[in-house]
Every structure is written in C-alpha cells, then in structure tokens.
LOZA-693530 format. One record per residue (C-alpha): y, z negated, x; residue in one letter. Coordinates in steps of 0.02 Angstrom, whole numbers. Last residue first. Layout:
<atoms>
      y      z      x aa
      Y      Z      X  A
...
</atoms>
This chain:
<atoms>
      y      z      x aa
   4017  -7635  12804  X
   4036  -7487  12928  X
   4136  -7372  12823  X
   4258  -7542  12778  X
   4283  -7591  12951  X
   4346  -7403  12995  X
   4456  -7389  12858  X
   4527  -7560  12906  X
   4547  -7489  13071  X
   4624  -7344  13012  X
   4753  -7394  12897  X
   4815  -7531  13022  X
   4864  -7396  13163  X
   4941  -7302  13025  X
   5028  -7434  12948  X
   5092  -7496  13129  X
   5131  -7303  13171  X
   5250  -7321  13011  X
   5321  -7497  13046  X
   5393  -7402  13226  X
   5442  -7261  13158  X
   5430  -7114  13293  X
   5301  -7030  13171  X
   5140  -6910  13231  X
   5146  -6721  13214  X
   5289  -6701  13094  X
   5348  -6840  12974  X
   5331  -6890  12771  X
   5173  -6990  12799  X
   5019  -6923  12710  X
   4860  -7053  12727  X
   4707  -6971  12662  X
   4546  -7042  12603  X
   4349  -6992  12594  X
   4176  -7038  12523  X
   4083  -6899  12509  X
   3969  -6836  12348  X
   4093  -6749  12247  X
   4073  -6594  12353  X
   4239  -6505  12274  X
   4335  -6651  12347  X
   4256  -6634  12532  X
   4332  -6461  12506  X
   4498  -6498  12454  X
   4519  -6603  12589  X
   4496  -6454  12718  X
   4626  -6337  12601  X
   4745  -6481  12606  X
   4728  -6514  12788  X
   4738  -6310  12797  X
   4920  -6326  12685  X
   4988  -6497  12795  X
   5053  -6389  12972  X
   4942  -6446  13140  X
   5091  -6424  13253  X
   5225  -6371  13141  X
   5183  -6550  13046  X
   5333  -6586  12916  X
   5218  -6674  12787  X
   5139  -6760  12915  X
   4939  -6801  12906  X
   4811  -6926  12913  X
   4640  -6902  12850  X
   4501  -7034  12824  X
   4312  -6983  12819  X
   4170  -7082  12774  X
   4001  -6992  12833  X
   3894  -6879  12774  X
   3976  -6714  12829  X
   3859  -6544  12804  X
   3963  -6462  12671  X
   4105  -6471  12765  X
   4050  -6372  12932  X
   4133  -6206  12924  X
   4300  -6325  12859  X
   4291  -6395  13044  X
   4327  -6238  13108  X
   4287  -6184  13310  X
   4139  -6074  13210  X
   4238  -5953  13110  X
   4375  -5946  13251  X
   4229  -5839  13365  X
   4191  -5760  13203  X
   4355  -5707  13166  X
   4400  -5646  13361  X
   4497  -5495  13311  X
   4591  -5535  13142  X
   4555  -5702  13202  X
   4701  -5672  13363  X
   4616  -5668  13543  X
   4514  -5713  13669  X
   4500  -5903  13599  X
   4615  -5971  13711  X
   4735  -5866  13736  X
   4750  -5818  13560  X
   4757  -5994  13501  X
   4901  -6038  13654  X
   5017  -5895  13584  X
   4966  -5952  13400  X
   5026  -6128  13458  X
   5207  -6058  13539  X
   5215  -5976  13362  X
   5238  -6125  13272  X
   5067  -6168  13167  X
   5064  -6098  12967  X
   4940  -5935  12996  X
   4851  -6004  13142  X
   4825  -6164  13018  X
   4746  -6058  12885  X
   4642  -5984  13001  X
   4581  -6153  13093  X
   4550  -6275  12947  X
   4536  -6443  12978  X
   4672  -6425  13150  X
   4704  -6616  13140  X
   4878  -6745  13109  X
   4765  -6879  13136  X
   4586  -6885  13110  X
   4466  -7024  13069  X
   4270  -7008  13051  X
   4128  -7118  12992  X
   3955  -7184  13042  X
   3938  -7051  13168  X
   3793  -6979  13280  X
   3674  -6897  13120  X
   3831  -6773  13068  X
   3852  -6694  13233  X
   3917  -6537  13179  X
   4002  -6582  13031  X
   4067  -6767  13085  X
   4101  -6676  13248  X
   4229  -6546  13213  X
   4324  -6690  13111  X
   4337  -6794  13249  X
   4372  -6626  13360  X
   4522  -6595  13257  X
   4582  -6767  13277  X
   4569  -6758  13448  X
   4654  -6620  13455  X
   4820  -6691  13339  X
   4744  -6856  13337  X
   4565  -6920  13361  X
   4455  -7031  13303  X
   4235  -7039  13301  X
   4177  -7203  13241  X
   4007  -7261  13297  X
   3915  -7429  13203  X
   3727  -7355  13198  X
   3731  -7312  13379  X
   3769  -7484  13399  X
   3867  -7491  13586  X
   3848  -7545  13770  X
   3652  -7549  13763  X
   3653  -7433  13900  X
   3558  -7297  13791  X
   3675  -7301  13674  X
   3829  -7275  13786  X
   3742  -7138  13894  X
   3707  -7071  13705  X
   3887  -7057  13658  X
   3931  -6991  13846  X
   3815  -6839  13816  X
   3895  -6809  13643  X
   4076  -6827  13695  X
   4034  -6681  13823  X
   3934  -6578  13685  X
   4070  -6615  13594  X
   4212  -6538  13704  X
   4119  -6372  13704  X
   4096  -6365  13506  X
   4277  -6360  13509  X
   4340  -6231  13596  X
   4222  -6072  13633  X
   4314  -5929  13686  X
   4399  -6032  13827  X
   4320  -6211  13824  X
   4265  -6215  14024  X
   4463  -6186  14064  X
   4507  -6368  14119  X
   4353  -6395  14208  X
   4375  -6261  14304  X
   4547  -6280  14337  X
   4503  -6446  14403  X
   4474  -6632  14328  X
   4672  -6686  14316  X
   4677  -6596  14179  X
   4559  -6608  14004  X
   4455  -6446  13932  X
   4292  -6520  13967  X
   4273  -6704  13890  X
   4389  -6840  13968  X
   4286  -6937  13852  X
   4386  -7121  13814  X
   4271  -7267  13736  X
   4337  -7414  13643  X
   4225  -7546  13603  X
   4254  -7634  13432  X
   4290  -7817  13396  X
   4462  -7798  13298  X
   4553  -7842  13465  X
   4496  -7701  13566  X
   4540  -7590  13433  X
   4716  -7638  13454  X
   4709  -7627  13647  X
   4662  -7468  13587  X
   4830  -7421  13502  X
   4927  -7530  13596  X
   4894  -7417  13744  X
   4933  -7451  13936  X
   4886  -7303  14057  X
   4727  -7280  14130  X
   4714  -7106  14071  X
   4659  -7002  13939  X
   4689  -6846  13997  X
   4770  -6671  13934  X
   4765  -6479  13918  X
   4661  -6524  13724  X
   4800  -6571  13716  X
   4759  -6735  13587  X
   4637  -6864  13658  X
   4444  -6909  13574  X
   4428  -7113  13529  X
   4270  -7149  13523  X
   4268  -7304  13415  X
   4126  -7419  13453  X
   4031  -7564  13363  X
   3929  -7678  13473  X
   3788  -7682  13556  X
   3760  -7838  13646  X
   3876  -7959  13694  X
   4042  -7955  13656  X
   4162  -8106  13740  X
   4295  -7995  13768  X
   4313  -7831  13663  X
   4242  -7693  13789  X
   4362  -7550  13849  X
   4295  -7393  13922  X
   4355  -7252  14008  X
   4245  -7087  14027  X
   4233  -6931  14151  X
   4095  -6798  14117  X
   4001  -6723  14268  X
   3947  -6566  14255  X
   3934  -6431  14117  X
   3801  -6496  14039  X
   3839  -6672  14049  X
   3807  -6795  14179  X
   3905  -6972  14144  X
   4034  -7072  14233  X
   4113  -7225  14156  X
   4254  -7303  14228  X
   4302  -7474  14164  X
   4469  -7515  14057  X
   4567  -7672  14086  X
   4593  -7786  13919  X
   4757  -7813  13836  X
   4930  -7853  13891  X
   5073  -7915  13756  X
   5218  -7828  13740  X
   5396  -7897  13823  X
   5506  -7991  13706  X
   5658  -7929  13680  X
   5802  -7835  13753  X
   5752  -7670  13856  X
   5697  -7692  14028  X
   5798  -7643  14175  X
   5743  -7580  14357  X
   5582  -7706  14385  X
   5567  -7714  14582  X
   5517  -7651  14738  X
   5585  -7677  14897  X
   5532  -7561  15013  X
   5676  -7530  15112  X
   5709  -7351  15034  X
   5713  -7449  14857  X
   5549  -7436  14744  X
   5659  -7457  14581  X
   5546  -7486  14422  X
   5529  -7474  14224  X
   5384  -7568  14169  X
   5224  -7519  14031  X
   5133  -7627  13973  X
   4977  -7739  14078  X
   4799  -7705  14030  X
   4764  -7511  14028  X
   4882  -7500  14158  X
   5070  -7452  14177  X
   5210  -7411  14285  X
   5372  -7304  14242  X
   5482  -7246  14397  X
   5612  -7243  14513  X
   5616  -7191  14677  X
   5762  -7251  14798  X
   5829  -7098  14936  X
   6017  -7155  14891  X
   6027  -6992  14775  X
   5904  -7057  14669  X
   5739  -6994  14675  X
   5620  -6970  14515  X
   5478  -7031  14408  X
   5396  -6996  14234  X
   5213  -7089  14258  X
   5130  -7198  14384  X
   4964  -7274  14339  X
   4918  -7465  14415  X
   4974  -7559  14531  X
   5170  -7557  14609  X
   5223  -7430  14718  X
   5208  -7442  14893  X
   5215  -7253  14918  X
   5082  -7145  14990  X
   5140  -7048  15159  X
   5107  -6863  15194  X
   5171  -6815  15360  X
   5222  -6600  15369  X
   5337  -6630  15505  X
   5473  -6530  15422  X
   5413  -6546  15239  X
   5417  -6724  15224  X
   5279  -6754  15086  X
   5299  -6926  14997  X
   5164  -7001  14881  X
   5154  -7066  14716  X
   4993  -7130  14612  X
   4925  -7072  14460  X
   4752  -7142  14403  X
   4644  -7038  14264  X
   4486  -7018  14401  X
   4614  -6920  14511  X
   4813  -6879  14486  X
   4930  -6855  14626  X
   5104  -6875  14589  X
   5203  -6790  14740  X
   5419  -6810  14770  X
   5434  -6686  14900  X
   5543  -6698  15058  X
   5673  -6572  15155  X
   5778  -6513  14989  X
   5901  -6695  15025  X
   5874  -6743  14849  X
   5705  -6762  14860  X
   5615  -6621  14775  X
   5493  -6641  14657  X
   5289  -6613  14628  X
   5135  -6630  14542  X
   4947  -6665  14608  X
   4780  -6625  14550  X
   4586  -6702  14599  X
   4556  -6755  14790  X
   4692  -6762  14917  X
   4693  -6678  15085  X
   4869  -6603  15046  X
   4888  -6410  15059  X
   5062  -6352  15035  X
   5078  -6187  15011  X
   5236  -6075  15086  X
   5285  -5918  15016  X
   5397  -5786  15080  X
   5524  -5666  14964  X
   5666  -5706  15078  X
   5766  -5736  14930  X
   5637  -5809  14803  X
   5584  -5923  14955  X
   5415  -5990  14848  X
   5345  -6163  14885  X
   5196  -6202  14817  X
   5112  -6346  14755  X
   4910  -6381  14689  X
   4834  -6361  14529  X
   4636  -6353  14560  X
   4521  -6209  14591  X
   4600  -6145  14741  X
   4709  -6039  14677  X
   4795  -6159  14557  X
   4979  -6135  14581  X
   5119  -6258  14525  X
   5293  -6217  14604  X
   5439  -6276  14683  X
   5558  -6141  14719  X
   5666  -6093  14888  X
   5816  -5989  14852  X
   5929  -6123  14932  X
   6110  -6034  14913  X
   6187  -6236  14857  X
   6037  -6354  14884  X
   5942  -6446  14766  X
   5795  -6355  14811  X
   5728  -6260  14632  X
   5635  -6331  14494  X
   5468  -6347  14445  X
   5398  -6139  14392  X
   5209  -6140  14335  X
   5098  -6009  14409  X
   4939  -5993  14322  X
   4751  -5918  14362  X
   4663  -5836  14237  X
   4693  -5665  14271  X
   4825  -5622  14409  X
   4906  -5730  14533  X
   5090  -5696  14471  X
   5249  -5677  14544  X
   5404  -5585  14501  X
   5568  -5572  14569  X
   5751  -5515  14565  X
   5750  -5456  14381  X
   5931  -5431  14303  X
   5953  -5536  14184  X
   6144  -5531  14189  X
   6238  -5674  14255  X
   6082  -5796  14260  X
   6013  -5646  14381  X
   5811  -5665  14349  X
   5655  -5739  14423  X
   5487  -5700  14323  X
   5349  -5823  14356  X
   5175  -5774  14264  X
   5081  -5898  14141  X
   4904  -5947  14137  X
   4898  -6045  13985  X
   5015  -5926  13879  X
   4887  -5792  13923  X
   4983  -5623  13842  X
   5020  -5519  13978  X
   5193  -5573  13947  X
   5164  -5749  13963  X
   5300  -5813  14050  X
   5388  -5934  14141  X
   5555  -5896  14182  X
   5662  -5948  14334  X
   5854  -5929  14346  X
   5959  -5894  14498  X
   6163  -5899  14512  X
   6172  -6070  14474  X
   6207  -6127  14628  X
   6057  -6246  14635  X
   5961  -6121  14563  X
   5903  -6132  14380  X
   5717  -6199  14325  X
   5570  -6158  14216  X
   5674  -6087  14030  X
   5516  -6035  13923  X
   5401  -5910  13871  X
   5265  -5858  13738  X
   5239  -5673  13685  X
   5361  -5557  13578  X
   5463  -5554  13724  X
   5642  -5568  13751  X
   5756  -5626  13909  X
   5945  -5618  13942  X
   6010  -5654  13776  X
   6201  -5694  13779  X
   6292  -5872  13723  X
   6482  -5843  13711  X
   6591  -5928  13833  X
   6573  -6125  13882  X
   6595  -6080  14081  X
   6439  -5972  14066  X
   6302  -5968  13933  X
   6123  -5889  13938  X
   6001  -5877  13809  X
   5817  -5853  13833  X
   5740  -5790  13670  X
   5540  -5787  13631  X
   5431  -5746  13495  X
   5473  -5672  13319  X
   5383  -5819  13250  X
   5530  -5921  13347  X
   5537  -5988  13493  X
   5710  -6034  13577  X
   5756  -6052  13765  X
   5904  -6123  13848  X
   6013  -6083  13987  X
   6158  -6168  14037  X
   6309  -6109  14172  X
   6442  -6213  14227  X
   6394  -6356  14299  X
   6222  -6333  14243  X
   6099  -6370  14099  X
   5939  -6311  14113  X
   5843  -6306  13928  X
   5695  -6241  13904  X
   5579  -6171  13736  X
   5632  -6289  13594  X
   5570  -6237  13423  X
   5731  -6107  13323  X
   5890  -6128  13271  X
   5989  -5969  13339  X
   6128  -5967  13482  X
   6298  -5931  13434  X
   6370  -6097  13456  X
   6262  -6193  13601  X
   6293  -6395  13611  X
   6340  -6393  13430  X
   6445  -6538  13368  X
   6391  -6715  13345  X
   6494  -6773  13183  X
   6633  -6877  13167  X
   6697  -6986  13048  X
   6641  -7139  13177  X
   6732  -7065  13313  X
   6608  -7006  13453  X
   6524  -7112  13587  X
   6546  -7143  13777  X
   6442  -6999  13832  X
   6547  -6885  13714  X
   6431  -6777  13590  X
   6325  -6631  13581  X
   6200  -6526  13488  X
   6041  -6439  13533  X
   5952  -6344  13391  X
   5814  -6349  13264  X
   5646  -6334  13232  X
   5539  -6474  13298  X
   5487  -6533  13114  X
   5512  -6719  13140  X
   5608  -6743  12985  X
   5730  -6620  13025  X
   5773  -6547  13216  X
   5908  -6592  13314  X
   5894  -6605  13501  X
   6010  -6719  13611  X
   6136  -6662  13713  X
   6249  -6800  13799  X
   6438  -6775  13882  X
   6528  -6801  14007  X
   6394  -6836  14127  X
   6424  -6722  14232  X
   6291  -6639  14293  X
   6248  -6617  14091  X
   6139  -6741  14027  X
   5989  -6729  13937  X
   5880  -6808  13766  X
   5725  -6749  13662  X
   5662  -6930  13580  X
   5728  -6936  13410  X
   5709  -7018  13243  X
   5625  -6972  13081  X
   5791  -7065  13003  X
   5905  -7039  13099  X
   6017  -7151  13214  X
   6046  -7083  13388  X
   6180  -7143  13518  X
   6118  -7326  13540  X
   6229  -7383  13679  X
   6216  -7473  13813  X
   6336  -7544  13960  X
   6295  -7612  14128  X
   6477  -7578  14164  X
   6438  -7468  14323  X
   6244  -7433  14255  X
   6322  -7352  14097  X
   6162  -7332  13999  X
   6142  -7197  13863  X
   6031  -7215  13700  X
   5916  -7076  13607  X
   5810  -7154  13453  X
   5627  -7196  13443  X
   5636  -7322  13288  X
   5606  -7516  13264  X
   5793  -7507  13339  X
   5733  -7567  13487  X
   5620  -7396  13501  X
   5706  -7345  13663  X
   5754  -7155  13741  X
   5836  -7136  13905  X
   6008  -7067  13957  X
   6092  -7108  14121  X
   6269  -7125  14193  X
   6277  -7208  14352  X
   6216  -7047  14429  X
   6372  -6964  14396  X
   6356  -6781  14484  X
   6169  -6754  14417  X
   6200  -6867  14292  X
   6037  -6980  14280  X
   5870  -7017  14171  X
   5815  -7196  14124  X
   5658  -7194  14101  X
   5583  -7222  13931  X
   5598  -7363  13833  X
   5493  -7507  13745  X
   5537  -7643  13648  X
   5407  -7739  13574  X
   5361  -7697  13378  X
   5203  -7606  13449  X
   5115  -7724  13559  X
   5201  -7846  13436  X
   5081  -7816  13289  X
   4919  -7846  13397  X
   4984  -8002  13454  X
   5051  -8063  13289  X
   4879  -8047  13199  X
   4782  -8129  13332  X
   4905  -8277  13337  X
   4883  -8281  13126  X
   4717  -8296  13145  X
   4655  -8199  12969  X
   4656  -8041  13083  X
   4679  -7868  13021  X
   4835  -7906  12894  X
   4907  -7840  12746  X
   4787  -7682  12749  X
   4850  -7516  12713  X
   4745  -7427  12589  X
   4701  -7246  12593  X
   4757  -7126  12467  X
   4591  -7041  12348  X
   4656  -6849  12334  X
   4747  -6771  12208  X
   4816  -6590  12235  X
   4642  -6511  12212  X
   4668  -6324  12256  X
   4498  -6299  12213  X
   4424  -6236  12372  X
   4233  -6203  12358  X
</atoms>
C-alpha cells in the first residue's frame, strides 16, 4: 500500500475569491488588519507591558511603555513569535526561541528598551537544556521553568541569577503551575500516575524540592494549579477541581493544609484569578460558548457580573488600581482590547495602528440530540441565502476545546464565498462538563463523528444546507477528524480539508513531542504497543481505501504537533489508489503559520479547493 511516493498533486492558490473587488478586499483585510494580544504588565512596573501584534504582516513580540506611550517591535523572525513575559521588574523581556515554528527551543532575554543593533538576545536560563516549553514563573529573584523532552520532564530552578538546578523529574508529563508570592513555594502539575489529562498537584521547596504537599482527587478527576495569593507568606492556591462533574475553583491553604471550594450558582465551567488585593477572584464563566466575567469577594462571599462590554471575554486581568482589562469579541464584531475602570467606565484600552477588521455575520445556536446527549452547534448563514445551500463543517482543534462565539476571519471568510458555516462542539469539547469532555477516552475519533453526524443530518433535514454540497475541515484535531470522516462517513461529504492532521496515528505517536504521547496514552488507555487495535481504528489511514471524495492536505514542515512523515505515509496511500482526486499544500512552518500572507494562501487554498470539489 505505501509507496513512499514523494510527489504529490500541489494545490493551487487562487488570485482572488471574489471578482467584486469590495468583496475581495474585505475578506483579505479581516486578516491583513492589525490585531494584538493583551497587553500584559510588570508585576512591580505595571506601565511596562508586553503583548504580541501581527502589524508587521507577522505575529511578532512588542513592548508598550504606557508612561511614554511608546512601542516597540522587539521580535523579527522569520516563522515569527508569540510566547512573551516579563520579569516583576520589567527590566528586561523573555521571549521563547524555537526554529521555524518547531516549539523546541529555549527562553532568551533582552533589555525592555531594546538591545544594540550588533547584539544578540542572550540566554534567559544558561545551563538549562533546549527542550518544548513546560512553565515558566519568573520571580524577583527566583525563576522556575520547565522543559519536555522525549526523556520526559525537567523543572529547573534558579536563584538570584546563579546556576540553574533540577528540582523535579519524571518520565511522565508535567509542568511549572504557579510560585508563591514570596517565592519560597512552587506548584507542579503532574502526571505521575500517568493521566496527563487528569493531573495531580505536587507543592515543593523552590530552594530545594523538597515536597511540602500533594493533592490529588484520584482517577479521572484533575486538579489544575492557577497561581498563588499575591501576598507575601500567603500559602493559599487557586485551583481548578472538577468533583462535581464540571471544572469549578478551589482554594487550597498549602500551609495550613485546609481547603476551601467555591461553589457559584452558575451553569457550565468557570476560571479564575486573584485580584491584586488576595480577598477577590477574577471568574470567567463559560456556558453555550459565551464567556463572561464576574467578581467573587471572598469575605462576604457576593458574586457580582461585570459590565463588560457584549459579546465573549477572553485573556483578562486586574491592574493594581482594581481596573480589569480585557479582550472582547463576537462572531460579528473583531476583537477589542478594553479597560472596565473601578467606576465603571468602560472603554477601548489601545488599538494597534491601522485600519480596524471588518465584522461579519452573528452566529445562531443550534442544539441537537445525539447519542450521547445533547450536542452544541454554531451556525453562520451567508446573507441573503435561501434554501439549501452549501456548508462547510468546520470541526475545532483540542480536541479539550470549544468553538465559541468569538470573532473569526476564517469563517467570516466562508461566509462570504456563499457557504454556511456550521461549528459541532462534538463530545470531547470544554465548557460542556467533565463528562462531556471525557466521553472520547478509549475511543477518540469515531466518538466526535457520531456527534458531527447527528448535527449534519439536523442540518439536512432543516433545509439549512445541500447534503450534496457538505465540506468537512478541520485543523490540527479537526483536521484529523476531517480526514477520520471522509473514510468513515464516506456517503455524508462532497470533499474533505485538513490542516496540519493526525492521518496516520502510529507513525505520528512515534514523531509527536512527548507532551502529545503523554496525552495519546491517556487517552486511549495506553501506548499502541498495548492498545494497537484500539489506535488501529482512531486512524484515518485504516479508512483510505474507502474515501470518495476530493481531499486537500495542509501540512508544516516543522509540525511537532502533527509531525509531516504520517501526512506523507496518509498521502501516499490515496496515491497508491489512483482513483481519488487529492492535493497537498506544505508550508515550511510548525502546526499552523504566524505569517500573515501565508494563513491568507491557506485560507484561499481551501476555499477554492472547496468550490472546485463541488463544481
């Protein structure tokens, strides 16, 4: 079956989508707009802050000196880069440097207000190995940092700029979770008993390691480590528990060794932060794929929902003045940076130069019963369609996340070539319940589809799309359950397109960073050497002889994530048929591109792709 073809037919980009050159231009510019991330603070100089932009016409790391109003583009490489801190400081910023968008690398350094133009960033941690990004707290004089390697997990520890020391190893997954106000605490998340999505909560002595603590809930149930009270000798921790069924917060006195849950009468999951003053919480609460923010005073126990602005909150904090900022979006209006000031006021924060993007159309809920309950979707119909048109179900990545009513210039994309997009928060997505969340274990994959499948024929059966003109796409998961489905489900889809996809699952167990083998082997029961069968059948390349329809592939050369040799070994296989029209898009990135022209391609590649498979 596998030839080790290395030729395969290469996808064209179109020039254009739209003839209308106003239709063409909006579509481009809800990418080429500028966009950036939140602005993120010195702990001890707040008026410094760090975010990440794509001005540039590339995701790149910039600071913001909110006393001079002055920015500066500190990044300029050529994948890009979007990991970015400050130390308490502000002194200095760390950014992460990997190559090409391979995620394996290190964290280097350089002045806040910019280095000499001979020089080079230097390394934040000498000593400590490259490796995939496991934590990073950075305080005033002690930083810990975690490394993953396919030897497993480091936790390195460095004090007042002296040598970096290991203070945690384990073959199985783990990470940095928070460090003590004064510094003398550190939390670890862990997976020692070898669920990386359920992890434990280990609580060491930065100094030495030394255990002081351990908590876990036992099988299947996680505890996630937040941060700790920003208070000097606080020993209180913010955590994530789900013992109820659902991720809720809990408050752990590592010192005192007492526990305190906080039970909010709030439907679906929720997130927390401390305010600044250790008496309040910062919540999110996420239900039906909306996030709003609330406050939770911890002495009188009031919960209060913030006057934020409409539509779905994302990264937010609290300055030390008590004002909360945050990102805003919705499916029709981008995405805004915003100050809700202790008055009330609320207003845009900064914007980065340029035009802002234009909106699209809202998305409507869609609720369907599917065989493991009921299955959450969000549509969005082309204006002025009537009838059935064509669809793209477009299937998220995680599979632990959501597809949310959050802005999207990918589907307001679709939207504007004609097609109606539909969103399956199949089983496996948050914000739905632990439950809901953990219904794929031992059987990923085909579990999702039978959820896409029940909202695919809601959608036929409503008359809302052609059940002759149905795309299945995806990226990373998604992608891998695009191609899943055009093998399993072979009569439902007119053509396929997956990004950056598991294709073939052993081969890409073997490649993938170890953090993903951790996850595989918690969520299929096991490595394939002792769950083969149960891997056998999660693999689209089981299913290639059955496809029929079109398929286009896109894939980074540097992927860790979902690594290029099993796309290879899944396109090799529709080549060996002979009989199935297919392409493949390689882009010389990991697992997706921060370039803006190249996610333009991409975003262009497909839809033509698409038009073409249904003409």
């Amino acid at each position: 079956m596998i030839l080790g073809v290395t030729e395969h037919p290469v996808a064209p980009v179109p020039d254009r989508l739209f003839d209308d050159d106003e239709r063409e231009e909006r579509w481009r510019a809800r990418f080429t707009a500028p966009r950036m991330s939140r602005p993120a603070w010195a702990r001890d100089a707040p008026d410094r802050c760090v975010y990440t932009s794509n001005a540039s016409g590339t995701t790149e790391v910039y600071v913001w000196d909110r006393a001079t109003d002055l920015h500066r583009k500190v990044t300029d490489r050529r994948s890009g880069t979007h990991i970015a801190t400050l130390p308490p400081d502000g002194g200095t910023v760390w950014w992460f440097a990997d190559t090409d968008g391979d995620e394996f690398g290190h964290w280097v350094r350089e002045p806040f207000a910019g280095r000499a133009p001979d020089a080079d960033p230097e390394p934040a941690l000498p000593g400590v190995e490259d490796g995939y990004p496991a934590g990073l707290e950075i305080g005033r004089e002690v930083v810990a940092a975690g490394t993953s390697t396919d030897d497993g997990t480091k936790i390195w520890v460095r004090r007042s700029g002296g040598p970096a020391q290991i203070v945690y190893q384990h073959a199985e997954d783990a990470s940095v979770g928070a460090l003590s106000e004064d510094e003398t605490l550190l939390a670890i998340s862990h997976s020692e008993h070898g669920d990386s999505r359920h992890p434990a909560v280990r609580v060491v002595r930065a100094a030495d390691g030394e255990v002081v603590a351990e908590k876990s809930d036992g099988t299947g149930k996680g505890l996630t480590p937040i941060v700790f009270a920003p208070i000097r000798g606080d020993g209180r921790l913010l955590l994530l528990h789900e013992r109820r069924g659902r991720e809720e917060l809990l408050i752990w006195d590592v010192l005192a060794d007492t526990e305190r849950e906080i039970a909010l009468d709030l439907p679906g999951e929720v997130f927390g932060d401390f305010y600044p003053d250790g008496q309040k919480l910062l919540v999110w609460h996420t239900a039906a794929a909306r996030t709003r923010l609330y406050r939770y005073d911890l002495t009188t126990d009031e919960l209060t929902e913030l006057p934020v602005a409409p539509g779905c909150v994302g990264s937010a904090e609290v300055r030390p003045d008590g004002t909360v900022e945050y990102t805003c979006s919705s499916a029709a209006e981008p995405t805004t940076v915003r100050a809700l000031h202790p008055d009330g006021t609320d207003r845009v924060l900064v914007a980065p130069p340029g035009p802002r993007a234009p909106g699209s159309v809202p998305v409507e809920d869609l609720w369907v019963d599917g065989p493991g309950g009921r299955v959450h979707a969000l549509v969005a119909k082309p204006e002025g369609v009537a009838g059935r048109a064509p669809a793209v179900f477009a299937l998220h990545g995680g599979p632990h996340a959501a597809d949310e009513d959050r802005f999207s210039a990918a589907r307001a994309a679709w939207v504007d070539a004609g097609f109606v997009v539909v969103e399956v928060n199949y089983r496996g997505s948050t914000g739905y319940g632990s439950a809901w969340r953990d219904a794929i274990e031992g059987r990923p994959g085909l579990t999702e589809l039978e959820d896409v499948a029940a909202v695919h024929d809601r959608c036929v059966a409503d008359g809302l799309v052609d059940p002759a003109r149905c795309v299945v796409e995806g990226w990373s998961w998604g992608g891998y359950l695009a191609l899943l489905a055009v093998g399993t489900q072979p009569e439902r889809w007119a053509a396929a397109i997956a990004g950056v996809p598991v294709a073939d699952y052993l081969t890409a167990y073997a490649d993938e960073m170890e953090q993903l083998r951790a996850f595989d082997r918690a969520l299929f029961g096991g490595s394939p050497e002792e769950r083969p069968e149960a891997y056998r059948v999660a693999s689209p390349l089981t299913y290639v002889d059955r496809v029929r329809a079109p398929v286009l592939v896109l894939a980074g050369e540097n992927d860790p994530r979902c690594p290029i040799r099993q796309v290879d070994n899944y396109l090799d296989a529709l080549a060996a048929r002979g009989d199935v029209r297919y392409e493949v898009s390689r882009f010389d990135a990991g697992h997706g591109s921060l370039v803006v022209e190249e996610t333009i391609r991409h975003v262009a590649t497909e839809i033509g792709f698409a038009r073409r498979a249904l003409a």
